[in-house]
Backbone of each chain as ProteinMPNN parsed JSONL, in Angstrom:
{"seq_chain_A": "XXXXXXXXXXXXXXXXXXXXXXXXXXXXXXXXXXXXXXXXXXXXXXXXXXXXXXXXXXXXXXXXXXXXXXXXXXXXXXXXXXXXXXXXXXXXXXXXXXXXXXXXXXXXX", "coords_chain_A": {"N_chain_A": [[174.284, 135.399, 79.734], [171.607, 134.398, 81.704], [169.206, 131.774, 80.728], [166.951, 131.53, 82.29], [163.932, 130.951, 81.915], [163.68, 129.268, 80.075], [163.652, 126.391, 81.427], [162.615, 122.98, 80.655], [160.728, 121.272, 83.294], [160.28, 118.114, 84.464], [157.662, 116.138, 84.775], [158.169, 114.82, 87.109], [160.224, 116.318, 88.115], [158.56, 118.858, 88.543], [157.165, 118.174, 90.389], [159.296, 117.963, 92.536], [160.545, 120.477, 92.873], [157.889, 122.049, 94.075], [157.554, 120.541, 96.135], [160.079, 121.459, 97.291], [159.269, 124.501, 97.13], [157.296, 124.365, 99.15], [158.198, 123.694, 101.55], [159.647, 125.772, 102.508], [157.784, 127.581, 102.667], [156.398, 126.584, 104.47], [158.384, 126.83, 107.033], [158.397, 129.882, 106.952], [155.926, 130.132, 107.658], [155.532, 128.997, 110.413], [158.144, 130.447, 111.622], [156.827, 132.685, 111.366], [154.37, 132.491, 113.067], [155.886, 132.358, 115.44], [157.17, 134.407, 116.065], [154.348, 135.996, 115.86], [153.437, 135.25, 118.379], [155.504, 135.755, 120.084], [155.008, 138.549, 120.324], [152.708, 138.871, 120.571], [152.319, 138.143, 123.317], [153.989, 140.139, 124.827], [152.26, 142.396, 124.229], [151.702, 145.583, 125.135], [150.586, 148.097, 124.803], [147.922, 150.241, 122.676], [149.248, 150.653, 120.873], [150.945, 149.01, 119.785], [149.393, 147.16, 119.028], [148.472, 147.454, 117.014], [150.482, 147.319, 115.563], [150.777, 144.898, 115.542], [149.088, 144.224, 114.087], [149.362, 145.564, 111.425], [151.932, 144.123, 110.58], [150.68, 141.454, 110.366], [148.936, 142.002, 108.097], [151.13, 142.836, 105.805], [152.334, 140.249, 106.149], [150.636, 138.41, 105.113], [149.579, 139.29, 102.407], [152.674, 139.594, 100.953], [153.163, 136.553, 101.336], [151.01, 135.207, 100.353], [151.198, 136.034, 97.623], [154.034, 135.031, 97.238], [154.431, 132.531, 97.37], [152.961, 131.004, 95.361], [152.841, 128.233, 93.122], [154.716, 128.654, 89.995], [155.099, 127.462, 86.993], [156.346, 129.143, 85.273], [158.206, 130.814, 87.051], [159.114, 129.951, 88.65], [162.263, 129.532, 89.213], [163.262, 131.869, 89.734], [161.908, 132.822, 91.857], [162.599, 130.679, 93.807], [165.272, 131.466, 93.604], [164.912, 133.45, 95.163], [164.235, 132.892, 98.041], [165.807, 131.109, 98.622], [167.819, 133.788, 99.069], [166.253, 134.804, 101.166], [166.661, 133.439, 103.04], [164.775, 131.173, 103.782], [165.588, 129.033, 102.167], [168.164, 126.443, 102.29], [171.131, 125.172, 100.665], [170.722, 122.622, 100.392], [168.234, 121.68, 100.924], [167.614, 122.079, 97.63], [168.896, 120.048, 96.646], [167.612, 117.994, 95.218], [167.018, 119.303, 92.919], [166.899, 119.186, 89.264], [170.246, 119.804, 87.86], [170.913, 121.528, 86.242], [169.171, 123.363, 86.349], [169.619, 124.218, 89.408], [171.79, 125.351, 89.313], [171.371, 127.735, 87.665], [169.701, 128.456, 89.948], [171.223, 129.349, 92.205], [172.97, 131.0, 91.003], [171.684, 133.161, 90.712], [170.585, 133.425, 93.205], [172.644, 134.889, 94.263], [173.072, 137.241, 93.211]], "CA_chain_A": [[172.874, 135.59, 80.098], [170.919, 132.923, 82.047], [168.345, 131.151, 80.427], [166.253, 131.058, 83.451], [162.882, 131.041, 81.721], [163.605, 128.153, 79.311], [163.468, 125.183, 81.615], [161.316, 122.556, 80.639], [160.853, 120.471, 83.834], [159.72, 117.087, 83.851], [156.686, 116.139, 85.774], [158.764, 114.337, 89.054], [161.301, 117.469, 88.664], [158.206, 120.082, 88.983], [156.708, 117.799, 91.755], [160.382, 118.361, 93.409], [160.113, 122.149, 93.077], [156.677, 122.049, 94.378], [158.005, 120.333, 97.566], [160.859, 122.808, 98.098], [158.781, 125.739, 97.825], [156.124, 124.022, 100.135], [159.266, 123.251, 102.493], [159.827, 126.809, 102.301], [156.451, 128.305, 103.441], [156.257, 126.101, 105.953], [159.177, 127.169, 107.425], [158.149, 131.074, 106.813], [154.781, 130.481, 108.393], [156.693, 128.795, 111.318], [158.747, 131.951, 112.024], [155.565, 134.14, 111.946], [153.815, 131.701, 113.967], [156.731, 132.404, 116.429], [157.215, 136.136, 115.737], [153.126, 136.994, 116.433], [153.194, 134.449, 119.958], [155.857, 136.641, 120.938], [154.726, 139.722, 120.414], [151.171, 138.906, 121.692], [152.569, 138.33, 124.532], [154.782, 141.265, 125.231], [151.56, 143.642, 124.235], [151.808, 146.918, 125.939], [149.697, 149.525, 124.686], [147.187, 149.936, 121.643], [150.387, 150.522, 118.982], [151.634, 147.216, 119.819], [148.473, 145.736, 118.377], [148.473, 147.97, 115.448], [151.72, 147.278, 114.744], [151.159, 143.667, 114.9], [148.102, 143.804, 112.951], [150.183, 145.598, 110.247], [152.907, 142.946, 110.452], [149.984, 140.146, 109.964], [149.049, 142.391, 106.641], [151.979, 143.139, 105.006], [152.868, 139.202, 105.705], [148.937, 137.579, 104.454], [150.098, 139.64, 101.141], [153.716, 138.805, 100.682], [152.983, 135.194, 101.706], [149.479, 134.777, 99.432], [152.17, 135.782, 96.431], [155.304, 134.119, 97.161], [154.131, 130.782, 97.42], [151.982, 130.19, 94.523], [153.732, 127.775, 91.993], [154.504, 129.161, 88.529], [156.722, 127.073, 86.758], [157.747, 130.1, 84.512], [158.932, 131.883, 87.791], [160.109, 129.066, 89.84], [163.403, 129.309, 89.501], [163.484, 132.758, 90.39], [161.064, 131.906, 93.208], [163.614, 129.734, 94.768], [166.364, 131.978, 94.434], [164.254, 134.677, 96.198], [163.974, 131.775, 99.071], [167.811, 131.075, 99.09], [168.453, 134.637, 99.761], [165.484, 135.135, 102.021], [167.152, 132.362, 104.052], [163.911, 130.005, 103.622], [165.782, 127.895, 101.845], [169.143, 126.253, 101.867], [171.753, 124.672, 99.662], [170.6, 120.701, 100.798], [167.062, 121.44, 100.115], [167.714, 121.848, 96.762], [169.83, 118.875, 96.251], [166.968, 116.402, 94.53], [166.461, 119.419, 91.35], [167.817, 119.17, 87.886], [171.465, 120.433, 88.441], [171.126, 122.981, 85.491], [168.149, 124.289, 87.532], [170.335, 123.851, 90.817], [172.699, 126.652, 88.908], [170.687, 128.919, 88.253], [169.078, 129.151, 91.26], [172.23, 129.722, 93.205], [173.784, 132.147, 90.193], [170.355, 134.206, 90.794], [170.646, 134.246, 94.695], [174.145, 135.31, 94.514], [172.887, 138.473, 92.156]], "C_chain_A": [[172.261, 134.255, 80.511], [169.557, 132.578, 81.362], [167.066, 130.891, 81.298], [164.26, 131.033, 83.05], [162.329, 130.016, 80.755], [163.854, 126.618, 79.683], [162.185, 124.173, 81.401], [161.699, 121.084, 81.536], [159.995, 119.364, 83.591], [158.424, 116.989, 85.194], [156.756, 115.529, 87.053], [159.381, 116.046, 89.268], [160.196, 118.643, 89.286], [157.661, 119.633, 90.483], [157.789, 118.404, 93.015], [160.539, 119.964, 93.975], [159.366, 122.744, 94.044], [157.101, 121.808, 95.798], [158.664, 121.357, 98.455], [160.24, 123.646, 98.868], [157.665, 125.4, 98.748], [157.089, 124.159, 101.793], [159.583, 124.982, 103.378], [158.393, 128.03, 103.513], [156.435, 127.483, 104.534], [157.015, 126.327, 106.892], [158.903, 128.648, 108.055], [156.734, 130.962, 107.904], [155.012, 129.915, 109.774], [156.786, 129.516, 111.756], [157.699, 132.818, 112.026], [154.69, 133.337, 112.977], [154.195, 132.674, 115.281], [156.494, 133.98, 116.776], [155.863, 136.528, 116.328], [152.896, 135.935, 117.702], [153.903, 135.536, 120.673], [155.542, 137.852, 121.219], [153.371, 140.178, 120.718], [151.375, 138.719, 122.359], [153.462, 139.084, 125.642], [153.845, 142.808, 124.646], [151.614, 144.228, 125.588], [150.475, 147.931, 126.399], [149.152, 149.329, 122.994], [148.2, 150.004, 120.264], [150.753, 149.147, 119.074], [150.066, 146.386, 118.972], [147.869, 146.39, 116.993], [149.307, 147.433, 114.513], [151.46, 145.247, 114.253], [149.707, 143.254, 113.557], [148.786, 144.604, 111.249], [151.41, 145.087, 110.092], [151.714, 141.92, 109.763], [148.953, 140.892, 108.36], [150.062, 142.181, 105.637], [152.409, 141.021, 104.902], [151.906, 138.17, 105.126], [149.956, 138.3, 102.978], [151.272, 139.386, 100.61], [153.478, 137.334, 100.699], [151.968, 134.776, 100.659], [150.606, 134.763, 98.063], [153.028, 135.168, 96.055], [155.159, 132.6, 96.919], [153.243, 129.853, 96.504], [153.167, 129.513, 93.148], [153.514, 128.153, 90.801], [155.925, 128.333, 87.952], [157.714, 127.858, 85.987], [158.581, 130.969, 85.477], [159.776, 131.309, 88.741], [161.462, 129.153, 90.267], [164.196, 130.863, 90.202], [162.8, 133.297, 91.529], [161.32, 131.351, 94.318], [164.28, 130.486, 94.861], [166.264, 133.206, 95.404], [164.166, 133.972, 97.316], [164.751, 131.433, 99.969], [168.062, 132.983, 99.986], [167.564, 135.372, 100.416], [166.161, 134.138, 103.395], [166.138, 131.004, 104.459], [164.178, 128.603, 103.129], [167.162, 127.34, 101.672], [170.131, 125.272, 100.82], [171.363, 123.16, 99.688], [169.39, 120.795, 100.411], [166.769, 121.54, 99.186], [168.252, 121.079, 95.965], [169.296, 118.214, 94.879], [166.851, 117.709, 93.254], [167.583, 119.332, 90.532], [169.282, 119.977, 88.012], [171.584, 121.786, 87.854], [169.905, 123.527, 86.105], [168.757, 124.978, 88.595], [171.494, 125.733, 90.107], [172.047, 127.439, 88.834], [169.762, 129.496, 89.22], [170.185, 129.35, 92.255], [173.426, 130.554, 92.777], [172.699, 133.087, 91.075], [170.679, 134.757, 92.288], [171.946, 134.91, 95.321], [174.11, 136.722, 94.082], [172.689, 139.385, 93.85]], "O_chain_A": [[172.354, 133.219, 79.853], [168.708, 133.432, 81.617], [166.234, 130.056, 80.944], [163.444, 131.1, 83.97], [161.139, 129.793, 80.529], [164.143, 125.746, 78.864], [161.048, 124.403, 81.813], [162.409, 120.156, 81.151], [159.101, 119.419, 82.746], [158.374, 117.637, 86.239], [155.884, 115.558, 87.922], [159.12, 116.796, 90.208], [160.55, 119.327, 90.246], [157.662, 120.353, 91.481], [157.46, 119.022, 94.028], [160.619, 120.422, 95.115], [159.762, 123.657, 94.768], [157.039, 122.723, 96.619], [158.36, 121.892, 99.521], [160.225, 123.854, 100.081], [157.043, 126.388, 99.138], [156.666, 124.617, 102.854], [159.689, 125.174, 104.59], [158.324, 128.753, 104.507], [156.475, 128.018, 105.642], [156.467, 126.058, 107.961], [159.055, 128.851, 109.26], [156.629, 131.728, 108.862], [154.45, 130.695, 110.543], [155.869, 129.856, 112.504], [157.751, 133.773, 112.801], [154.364, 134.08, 113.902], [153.454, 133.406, 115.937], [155.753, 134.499, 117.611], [155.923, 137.331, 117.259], [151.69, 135.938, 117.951], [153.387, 136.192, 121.578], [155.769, 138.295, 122.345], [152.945, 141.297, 121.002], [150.399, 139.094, 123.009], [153.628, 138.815, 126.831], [154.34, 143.934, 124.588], [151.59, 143.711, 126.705], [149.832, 148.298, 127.383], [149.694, 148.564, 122.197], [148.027, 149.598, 119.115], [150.746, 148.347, 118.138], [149.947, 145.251, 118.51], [147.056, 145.929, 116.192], [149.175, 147.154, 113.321], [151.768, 144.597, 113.254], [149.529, 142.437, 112.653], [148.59, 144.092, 110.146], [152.103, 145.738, 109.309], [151.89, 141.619, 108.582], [148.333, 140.087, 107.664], [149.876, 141.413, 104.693], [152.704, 140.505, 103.824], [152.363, 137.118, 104.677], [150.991, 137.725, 102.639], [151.118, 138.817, 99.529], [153.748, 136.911, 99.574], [152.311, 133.76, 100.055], [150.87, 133.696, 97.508], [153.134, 134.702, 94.921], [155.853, 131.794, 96.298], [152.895, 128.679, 96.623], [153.999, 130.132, 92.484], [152.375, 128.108, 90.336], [157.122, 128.426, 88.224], [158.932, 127.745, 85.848], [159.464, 131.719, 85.059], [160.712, 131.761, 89.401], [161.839, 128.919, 91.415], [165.224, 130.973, 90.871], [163.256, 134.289, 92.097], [160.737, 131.361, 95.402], [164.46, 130.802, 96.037], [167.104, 133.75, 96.121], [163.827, 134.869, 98.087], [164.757, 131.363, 101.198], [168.377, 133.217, 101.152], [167.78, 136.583, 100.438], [165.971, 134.373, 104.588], [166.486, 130.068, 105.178], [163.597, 127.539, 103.341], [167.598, 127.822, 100.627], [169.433, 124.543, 100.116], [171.863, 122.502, 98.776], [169.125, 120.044, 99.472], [165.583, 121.238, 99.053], [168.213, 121.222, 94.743], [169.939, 117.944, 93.864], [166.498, 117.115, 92.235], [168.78, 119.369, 90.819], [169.066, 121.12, 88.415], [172.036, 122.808, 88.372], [170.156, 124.714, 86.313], [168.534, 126.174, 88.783], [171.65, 126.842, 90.62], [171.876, 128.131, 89.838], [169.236, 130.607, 89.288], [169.732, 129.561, 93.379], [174.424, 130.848, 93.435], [173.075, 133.66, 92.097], [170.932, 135.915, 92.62], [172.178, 135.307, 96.463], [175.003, 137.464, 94.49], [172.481, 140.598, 93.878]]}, "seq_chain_B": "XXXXXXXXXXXXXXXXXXXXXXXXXXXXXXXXXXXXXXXXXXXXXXXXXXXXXXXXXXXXXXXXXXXXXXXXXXXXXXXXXXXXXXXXXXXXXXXXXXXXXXXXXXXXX", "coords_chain_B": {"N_chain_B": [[109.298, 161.378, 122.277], [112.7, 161.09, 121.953], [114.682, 163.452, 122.974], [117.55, 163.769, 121.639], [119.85, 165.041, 120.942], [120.092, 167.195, 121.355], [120.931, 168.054, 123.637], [122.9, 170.382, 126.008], [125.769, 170.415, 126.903], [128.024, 171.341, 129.811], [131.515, 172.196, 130.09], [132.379, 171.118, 132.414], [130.689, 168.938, 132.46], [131.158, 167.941, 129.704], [133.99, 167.002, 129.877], [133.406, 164.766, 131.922], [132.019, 163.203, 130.439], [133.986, 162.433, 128.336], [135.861, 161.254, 130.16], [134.635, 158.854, 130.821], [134.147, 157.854, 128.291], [136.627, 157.265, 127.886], [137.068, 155.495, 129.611], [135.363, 152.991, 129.19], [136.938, 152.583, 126.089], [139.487, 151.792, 127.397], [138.535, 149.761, 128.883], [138.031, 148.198, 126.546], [140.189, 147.823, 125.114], [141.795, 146.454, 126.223], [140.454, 143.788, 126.453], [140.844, 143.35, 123.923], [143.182, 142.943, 123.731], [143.933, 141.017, 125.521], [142.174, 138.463, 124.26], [143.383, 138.636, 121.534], [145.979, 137.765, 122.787], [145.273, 135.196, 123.962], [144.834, 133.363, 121.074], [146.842, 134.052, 120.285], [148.778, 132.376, 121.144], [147.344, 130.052, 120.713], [147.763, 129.435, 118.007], [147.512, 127.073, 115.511], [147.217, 126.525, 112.779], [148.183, 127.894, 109.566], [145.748, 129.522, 108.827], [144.754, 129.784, 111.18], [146.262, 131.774, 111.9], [145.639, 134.403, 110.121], [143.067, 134.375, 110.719], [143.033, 135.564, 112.884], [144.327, 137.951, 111.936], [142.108, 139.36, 110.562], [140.182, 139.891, 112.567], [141.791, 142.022, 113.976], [141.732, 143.296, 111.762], [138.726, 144.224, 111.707], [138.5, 145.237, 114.281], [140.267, 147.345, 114.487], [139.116, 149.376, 112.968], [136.975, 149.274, 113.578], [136.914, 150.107, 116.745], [138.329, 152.491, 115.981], [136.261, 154.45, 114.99], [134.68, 154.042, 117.151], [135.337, 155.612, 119.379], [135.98, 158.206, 119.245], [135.766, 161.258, 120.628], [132.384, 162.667, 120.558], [130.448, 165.873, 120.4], [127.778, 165.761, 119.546], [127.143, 163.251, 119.381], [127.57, 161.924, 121.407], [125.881, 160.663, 123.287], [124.604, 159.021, 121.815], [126.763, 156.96, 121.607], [127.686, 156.437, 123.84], [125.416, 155.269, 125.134], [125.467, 153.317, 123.481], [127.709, 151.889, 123.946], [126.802, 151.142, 126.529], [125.177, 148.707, 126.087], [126.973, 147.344, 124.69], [128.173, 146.317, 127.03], [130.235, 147.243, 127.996], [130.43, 149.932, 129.783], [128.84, 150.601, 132.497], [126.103, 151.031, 134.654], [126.8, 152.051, 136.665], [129.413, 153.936, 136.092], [127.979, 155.267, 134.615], [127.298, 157.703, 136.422], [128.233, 160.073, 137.362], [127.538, 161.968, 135.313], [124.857, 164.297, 133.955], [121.814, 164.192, 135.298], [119.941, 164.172, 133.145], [120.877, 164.027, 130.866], [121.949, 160.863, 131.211], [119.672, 159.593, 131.746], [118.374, 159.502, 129.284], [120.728, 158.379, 127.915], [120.03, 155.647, 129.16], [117.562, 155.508, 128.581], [117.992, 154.541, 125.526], [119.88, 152.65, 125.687], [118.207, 150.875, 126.398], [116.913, 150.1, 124.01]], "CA_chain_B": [[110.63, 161.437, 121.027], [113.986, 161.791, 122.702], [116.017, 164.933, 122.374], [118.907, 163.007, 122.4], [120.903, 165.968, 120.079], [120.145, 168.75, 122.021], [121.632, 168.212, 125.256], [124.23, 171.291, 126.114], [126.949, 169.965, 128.067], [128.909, 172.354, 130.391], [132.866, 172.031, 129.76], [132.688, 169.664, 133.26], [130.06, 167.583, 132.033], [131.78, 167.437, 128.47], [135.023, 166.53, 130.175], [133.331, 163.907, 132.172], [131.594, 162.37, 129.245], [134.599, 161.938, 128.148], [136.384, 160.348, 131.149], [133.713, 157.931, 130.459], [134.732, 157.34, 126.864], [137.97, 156.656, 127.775], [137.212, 154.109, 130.303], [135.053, 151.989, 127.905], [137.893, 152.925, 125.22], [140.46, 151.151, 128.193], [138.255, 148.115, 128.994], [137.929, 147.244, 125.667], [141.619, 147.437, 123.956], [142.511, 145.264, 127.522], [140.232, 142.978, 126.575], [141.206, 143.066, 122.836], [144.849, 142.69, 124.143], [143.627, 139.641, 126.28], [141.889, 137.749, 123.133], [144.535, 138.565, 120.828], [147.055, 137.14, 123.328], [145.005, 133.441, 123.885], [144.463, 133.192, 120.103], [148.34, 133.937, 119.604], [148.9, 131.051, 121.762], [146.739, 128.514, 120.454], [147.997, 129.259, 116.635], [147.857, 125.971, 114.598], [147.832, 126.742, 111.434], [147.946, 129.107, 108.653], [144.331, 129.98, 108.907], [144.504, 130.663, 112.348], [147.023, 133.422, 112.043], [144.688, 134.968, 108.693], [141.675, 135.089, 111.249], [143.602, 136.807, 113.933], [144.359, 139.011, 111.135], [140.804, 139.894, 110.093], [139.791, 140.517, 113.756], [142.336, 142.926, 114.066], [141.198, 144.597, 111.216], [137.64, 144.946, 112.105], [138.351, 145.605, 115.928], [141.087, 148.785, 114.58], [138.254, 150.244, 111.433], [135.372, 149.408, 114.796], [137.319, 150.966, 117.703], [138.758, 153.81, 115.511], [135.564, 155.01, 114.791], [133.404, 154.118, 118.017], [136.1, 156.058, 120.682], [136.426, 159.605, 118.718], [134.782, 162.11, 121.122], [131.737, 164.039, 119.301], [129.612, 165.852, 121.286], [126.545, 165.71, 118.535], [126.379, 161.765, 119.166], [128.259, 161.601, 122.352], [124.505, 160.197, 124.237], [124.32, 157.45, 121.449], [128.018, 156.461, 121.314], [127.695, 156.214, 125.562], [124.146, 154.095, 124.839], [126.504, 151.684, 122.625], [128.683, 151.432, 125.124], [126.256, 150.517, 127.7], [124.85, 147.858, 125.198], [127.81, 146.208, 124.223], [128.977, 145.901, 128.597], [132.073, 148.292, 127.969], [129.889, 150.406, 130.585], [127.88, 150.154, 133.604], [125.409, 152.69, 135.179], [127.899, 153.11, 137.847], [130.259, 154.404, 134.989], [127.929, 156.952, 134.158], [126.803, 158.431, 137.507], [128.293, 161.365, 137.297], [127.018, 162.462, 133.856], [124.366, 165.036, 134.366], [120.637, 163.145, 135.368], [118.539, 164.174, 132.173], [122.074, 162.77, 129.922], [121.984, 159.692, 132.374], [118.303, 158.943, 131.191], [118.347, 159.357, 127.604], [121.476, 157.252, 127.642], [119.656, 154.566, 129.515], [116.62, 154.532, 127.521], [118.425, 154.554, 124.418], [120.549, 151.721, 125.767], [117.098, 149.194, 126.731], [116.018, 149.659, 122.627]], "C_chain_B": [[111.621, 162.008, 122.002], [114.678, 163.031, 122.359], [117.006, 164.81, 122.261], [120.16, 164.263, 121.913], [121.105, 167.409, 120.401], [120.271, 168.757, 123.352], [123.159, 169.356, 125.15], [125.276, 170.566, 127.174], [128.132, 171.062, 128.391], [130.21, 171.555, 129.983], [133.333, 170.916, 130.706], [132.784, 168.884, 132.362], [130.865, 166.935, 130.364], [133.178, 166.3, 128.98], [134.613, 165.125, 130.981], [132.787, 162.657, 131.593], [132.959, 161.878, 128.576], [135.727, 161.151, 128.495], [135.92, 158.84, 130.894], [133.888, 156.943, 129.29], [135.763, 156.484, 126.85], [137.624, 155.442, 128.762], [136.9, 153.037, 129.769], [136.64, 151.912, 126.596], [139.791, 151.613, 126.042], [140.299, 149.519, 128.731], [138.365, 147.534, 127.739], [139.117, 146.542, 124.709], [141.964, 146.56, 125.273], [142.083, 144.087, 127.095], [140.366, 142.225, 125.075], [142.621, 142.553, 123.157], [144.562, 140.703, 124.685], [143.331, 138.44, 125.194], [142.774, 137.297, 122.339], [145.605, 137.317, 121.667], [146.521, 135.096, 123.576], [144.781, 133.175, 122.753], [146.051, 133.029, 119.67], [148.99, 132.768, 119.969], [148.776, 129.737, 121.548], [147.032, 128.753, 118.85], [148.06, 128.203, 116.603], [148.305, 125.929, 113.351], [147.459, 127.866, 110.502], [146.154, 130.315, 109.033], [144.074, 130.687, 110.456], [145.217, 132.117, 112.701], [146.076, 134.542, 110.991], [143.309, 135.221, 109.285], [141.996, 135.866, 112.237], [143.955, 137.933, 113.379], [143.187, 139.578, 110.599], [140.338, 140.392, 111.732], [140.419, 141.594, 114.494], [142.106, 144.236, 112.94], [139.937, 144.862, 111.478], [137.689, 145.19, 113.312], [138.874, 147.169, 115.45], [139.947, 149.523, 113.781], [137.431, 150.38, 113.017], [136.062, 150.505, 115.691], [137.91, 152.366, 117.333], [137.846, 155.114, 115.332], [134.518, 155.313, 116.196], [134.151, 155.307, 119.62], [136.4, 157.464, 119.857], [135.145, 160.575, 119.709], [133.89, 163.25, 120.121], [130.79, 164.054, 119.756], [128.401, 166.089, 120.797], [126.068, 164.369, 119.016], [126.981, 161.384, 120.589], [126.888, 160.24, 122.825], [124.333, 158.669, 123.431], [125.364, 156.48, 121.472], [128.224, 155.676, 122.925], [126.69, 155.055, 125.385], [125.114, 152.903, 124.515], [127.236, 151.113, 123.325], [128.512, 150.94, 125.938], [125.94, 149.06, 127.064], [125.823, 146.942, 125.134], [128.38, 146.086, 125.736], [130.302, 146.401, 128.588], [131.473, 148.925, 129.247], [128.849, 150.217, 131.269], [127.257, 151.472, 134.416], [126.312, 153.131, 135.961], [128.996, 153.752, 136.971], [129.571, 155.461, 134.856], [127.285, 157.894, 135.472], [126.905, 159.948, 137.938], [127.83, 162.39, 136.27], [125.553, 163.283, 134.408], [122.645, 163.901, 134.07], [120.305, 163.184, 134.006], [119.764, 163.355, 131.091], [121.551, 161.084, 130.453], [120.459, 159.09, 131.673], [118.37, 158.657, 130.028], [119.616, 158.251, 127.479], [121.066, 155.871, 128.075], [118.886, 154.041, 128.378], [116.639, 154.143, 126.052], [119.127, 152.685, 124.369], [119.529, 150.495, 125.793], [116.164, 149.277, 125.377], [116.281, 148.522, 122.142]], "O_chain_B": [[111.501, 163.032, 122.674], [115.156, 163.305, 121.258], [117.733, 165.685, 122.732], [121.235, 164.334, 122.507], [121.821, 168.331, 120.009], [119.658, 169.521, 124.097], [124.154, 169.181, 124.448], [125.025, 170.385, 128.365], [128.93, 171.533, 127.581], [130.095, 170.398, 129.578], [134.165, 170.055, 130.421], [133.676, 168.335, 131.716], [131.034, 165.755, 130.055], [133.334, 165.145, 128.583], [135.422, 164.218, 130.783], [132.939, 161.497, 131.976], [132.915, 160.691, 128.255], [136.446, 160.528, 127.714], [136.667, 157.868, 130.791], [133.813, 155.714, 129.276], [135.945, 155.44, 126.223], [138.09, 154.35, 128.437], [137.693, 152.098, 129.691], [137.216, 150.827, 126.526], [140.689, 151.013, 125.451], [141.085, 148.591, 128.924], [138.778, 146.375, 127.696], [139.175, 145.529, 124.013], [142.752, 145.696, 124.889], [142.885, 143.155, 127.157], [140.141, 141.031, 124.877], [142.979, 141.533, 122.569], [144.951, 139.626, 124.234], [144.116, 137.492, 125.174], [143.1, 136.117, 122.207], [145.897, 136.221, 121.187], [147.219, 134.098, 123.398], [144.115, 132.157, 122.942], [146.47, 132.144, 118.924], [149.721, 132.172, 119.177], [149.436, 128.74, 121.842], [146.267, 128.0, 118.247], [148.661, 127.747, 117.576], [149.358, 125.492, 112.885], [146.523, 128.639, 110.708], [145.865, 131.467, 109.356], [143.457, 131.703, 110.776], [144.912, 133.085, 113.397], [145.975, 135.671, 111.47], [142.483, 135.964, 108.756], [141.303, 136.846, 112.509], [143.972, 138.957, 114.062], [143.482, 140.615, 110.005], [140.184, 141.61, 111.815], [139.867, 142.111, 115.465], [142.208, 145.457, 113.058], [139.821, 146.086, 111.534], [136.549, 145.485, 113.669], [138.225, 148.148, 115.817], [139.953, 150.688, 114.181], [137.305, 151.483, 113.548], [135.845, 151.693, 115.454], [137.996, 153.27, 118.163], [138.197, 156.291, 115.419], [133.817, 156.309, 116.375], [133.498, 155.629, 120.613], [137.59, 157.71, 120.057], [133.931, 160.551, 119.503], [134.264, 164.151, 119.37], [130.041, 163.082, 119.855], [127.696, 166.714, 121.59], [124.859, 164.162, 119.118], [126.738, 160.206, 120.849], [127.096, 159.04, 122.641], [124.071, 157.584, 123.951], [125.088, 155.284, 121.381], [128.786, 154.596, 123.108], [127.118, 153.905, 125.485], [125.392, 151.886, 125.151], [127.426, 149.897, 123.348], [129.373, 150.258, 126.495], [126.547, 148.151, 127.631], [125.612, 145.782, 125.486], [129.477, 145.544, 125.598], [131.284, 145.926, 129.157], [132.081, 148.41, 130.185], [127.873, 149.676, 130.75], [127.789, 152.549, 134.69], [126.665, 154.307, 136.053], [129.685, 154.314, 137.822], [130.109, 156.567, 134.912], [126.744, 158.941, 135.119], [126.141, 160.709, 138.533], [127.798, 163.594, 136.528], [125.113, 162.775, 135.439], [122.387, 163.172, 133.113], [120.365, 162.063, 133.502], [119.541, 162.242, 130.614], [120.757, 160.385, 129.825], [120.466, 158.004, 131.095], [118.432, 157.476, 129.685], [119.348, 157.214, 126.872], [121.601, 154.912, 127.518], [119.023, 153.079, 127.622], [115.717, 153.608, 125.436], [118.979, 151.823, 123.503], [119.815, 149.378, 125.362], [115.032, 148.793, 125.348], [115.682, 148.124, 121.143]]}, "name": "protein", "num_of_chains": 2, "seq": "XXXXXXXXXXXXXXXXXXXXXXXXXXXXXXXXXXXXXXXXXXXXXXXXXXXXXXXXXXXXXXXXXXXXXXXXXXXXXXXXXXXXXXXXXXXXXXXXXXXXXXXXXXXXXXXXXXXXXXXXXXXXXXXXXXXXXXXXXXXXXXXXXXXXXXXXXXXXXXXXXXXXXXXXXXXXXXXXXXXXXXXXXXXXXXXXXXXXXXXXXXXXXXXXXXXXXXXXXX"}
C-alpha cells in the first residue's frame, strides 16, 4: 500500500511541486489556447460555437480544480498530470525521490 | 395605446415575419462568429479565454431566447431587432403596413 498521503514536504520541496504543477497548467492552457484559435477559425454554423462554448466550460471547470495546490493531494495531482501527458518524467526530476515514486507508481495504476 | 397584441397575421404575413426573424437571427450569429473568431486570435492569457467564455454564454441564454418565433410578441421581438441594428426598415417592408408601424414606433421608445 502506498503511503501517498503521508509526505511531509519541506518548504523548497513544496515550492518544487508548486512549480511543476504551474509548469503543467501552463502547458494545458497552451493547448486550449491552440485548440479554441483553431476551431474559431474553422466556424461553420451556430453548433460549432456551441460546441466550442461547451468545450470552454467543461475546460474553465476542470482547469479551476486541477490546478489548485493541496499538498495532501499533490502527489496524486501530479500523477493525474503524468498520465494526462501534462507532465513528463524530467519535469519531475528536482522532487524528493520517494515522492518521485509514487507519483510514477500512481500514473502507472 | 398601441395594440401591439392584437394584430392577426394571415399564414403569409406570419411566414414573412418570420423570414424576417431569421434574417436578424443570420446577421447576428455571423457577426457572433466574426467576434468570436478576432478574440480567438488575439488570446493572451488565461483570462482572455474565461471572457470569451462568458460571452458565449450570455450571447447562447440571449440569442436562444430572442430568435424563438411567438406570434403574441412577434411586433416587440421585431422592434428589438430594429433597436439593436440586426434590422432595417427595408427588412421589414413586406410585413403588413399597420405591423410595419407599431414595430417602428415601438422601435423609436
Amino acid at each position: 500500500m502506498l503511503e501517498v498521503n503521508q509526505n511531509q514536504l519541506s518548504v523548497t520541496e513544496e515550492k518544487i511541486a508548486q512549480q511543476v504543477l504551474q509548469k503543467a497548467y501552463e502547458r494545458e492552457i497552451s493547448a486550449l489556447m491552440m485548440n479554441v484559435r483553431a476551431r474559431a477559425n474553422s466556424l461553420n454554423e451556430i453548433e460549432d460555437l456551441w460546441d466550442l462554448h461547451d468545450l470552454l466550460s467543461m475546460k474553465r471547470y476542470e482547469i479551476d480544480g486541477k490546478y489548485a495546490y493541496n499538498s495532501s493531494s499533490i502527489v496524486f495531482d501530479l500523477a493525474n498530470l503524468v498520465k494526462e501527458k501534462w507532465l513528463t518524467l524530467e519535469d519531475l526530476q528536482d522532487l524528493p525521490s520517494e515522492m518521485l515514486s509514487k507519483i510514477l507508481a500512481l500514473a502507472r495504476m
